[in-house]
C-alpha positions as a printed Julia matrix, in Angstrom:
53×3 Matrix{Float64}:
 -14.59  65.03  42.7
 -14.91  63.45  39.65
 -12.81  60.09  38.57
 -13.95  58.57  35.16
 -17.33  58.79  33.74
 -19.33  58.93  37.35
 -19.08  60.69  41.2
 -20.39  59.49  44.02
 -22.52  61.76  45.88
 -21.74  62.01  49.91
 -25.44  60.43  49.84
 -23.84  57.17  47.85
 -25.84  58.4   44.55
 -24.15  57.76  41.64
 -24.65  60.44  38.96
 -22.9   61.08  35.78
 -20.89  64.26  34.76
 -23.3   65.06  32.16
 -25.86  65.33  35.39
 -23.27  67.17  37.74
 -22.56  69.84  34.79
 -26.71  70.59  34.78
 -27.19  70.58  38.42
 -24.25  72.76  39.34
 -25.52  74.97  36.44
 -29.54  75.03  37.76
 -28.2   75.7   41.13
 -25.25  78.34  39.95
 -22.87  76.74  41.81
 -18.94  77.65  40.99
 -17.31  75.14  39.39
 -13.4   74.15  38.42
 -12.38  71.91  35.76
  -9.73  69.96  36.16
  -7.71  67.11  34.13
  -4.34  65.37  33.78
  -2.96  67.79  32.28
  -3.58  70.7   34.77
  -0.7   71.83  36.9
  -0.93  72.58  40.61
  -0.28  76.09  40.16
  -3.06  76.31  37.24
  -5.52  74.33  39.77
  -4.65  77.18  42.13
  -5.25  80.13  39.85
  -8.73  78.41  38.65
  -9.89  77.98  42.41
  -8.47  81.65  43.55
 -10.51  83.17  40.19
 -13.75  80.81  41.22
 -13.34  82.13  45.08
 -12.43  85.31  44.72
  -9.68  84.47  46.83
């Protein structure tokens, strides 16, 4: 999850978005984007369409 300009890795790394965005995208991870202004039933929708769920 990211909160501000960095995420803390479950290792206790520090890496910024920026760095998240290129490693999810080498590895072709799915990904959801998510802000303030994104609704619970939008978050749902984006992680159901990611999932296939």
């Amino acid at each position: 999850m990211t909160l501000g300009r960095t995420a803390t890795s479950p290792h206790g790394t520090t890496c910024s978005r920026k760095r998240l965005r290129e490693e999810t995208a080498r590895l072709r991870l799915p990904t959801v984007t998510v802000d303030l202004t994104t609704s619970e039933d939008e978050l749902a929708e984006r992680v159901s369409r990611v999932f296939r769920l």
